[in-house]
FIKOLPA-315726 format. One record per residue (C-alpha): x, y, z; residue in three letters. Coordinates in steps of 0.1 Angstrom, whole numbers, padded with zeros to 4 digits, always signed. Layout:
REM FIKOLPA-315726
XYZALA ...
This chain:
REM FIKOLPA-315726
+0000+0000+0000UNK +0029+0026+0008UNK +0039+0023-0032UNK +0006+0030-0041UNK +0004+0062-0020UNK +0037+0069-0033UNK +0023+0066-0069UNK -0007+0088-0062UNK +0020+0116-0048UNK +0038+0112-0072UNK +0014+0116-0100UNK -0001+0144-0075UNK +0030+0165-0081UNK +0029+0159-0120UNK -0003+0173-0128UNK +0003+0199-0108UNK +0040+0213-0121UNK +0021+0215-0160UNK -0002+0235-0176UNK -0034+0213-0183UNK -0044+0240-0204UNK -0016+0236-0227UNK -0018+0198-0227UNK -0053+0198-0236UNK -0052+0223-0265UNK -0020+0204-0279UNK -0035+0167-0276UNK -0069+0188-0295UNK -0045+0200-0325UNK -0028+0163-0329UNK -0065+0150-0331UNK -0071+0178-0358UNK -0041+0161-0376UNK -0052+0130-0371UNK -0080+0135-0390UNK -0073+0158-0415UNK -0041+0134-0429UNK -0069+0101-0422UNK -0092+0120-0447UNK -0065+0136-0470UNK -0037+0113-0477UNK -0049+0083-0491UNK -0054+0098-0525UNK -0024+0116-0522UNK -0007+0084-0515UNK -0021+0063-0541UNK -0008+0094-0569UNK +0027+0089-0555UNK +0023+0052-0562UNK +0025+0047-0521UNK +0006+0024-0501UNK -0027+0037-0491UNK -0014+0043-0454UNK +0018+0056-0459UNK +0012+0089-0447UNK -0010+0076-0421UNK +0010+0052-0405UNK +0043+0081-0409UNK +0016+0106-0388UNK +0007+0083-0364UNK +0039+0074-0358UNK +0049+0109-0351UNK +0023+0116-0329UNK +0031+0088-0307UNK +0071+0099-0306UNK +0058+0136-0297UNK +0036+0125-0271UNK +0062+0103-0251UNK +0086+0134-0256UNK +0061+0158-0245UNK +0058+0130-0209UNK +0093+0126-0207UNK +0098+0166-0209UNK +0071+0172-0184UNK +0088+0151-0157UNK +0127+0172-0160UNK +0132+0199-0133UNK +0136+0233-0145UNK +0174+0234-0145UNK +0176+0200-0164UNK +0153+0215-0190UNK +0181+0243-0194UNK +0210+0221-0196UNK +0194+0200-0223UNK +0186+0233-0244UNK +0224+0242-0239UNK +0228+0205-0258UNK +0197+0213-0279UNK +0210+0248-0293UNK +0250+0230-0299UNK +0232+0201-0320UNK +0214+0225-0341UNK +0241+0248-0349UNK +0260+0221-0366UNK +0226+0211-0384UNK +0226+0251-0393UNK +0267+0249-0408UNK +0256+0217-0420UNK +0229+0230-0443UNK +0251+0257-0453UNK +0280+0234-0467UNK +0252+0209-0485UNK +0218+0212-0498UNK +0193+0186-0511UNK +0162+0190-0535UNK +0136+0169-0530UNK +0104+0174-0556UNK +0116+0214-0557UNK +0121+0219-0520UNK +0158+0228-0510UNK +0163+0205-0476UNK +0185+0206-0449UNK +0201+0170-0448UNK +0188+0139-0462UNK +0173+0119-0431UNK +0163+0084-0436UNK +0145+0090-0467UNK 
């Protein structure tokens, strides 16, 4: 019983360090994605000669990877949040030089660095 209560505190202190207002209206724009790839992409995908989920499957992919990093975020103190921004901000400079040294076009758009496809 003493984990349990230990959970509950725990959990306690969670939903009270983050803004529910926040979470609520980002979890509302992912199911707006949701929907609006759900109902779009399938004929985009079939004209691309993909699979008829492709872009599905990719989004809801996505979503679940932002979510977990949203959770994971959430539970960081303030000064770890800060120290991984210091990381954060070194990592994308390089991308930044990177991208200057080397472009790639993809269907007309310049991109930054080809990434897994």
């Amino acid at each position: 019983m003493n984990s349990q209560s230990s959970f509950y505190k725990l959990t306690n202190k969670w939903l009270k360090s983050i803004d529910l207002v926040n979470i609520f209206l980002l979890l509302f724009l992912i199911i707006l994605g949701i929907l609006s790839v759900t109902s779009a992409s399938p004929s985009v995908a079939k004209l691309k000669g993909l699979g008829e989920f492709h872009f599905i499957k990719k989004h809801y992919f996505f979503v679940v990877v932002s979510i977990t990093t949203m959770l994971v975020f959430s539970l960081f103190s303030m000064k770890g949040i800060i120290n991984i921004s210091y990381l954060g901000f070194f990592v994308f400079y390089i991308f930044l030089l990177i991208f200057l040294a080397s472009t790639y076009e993809s269907n007309g758009a310049v991109r930054w660095i080809k990434v897994a496809g």
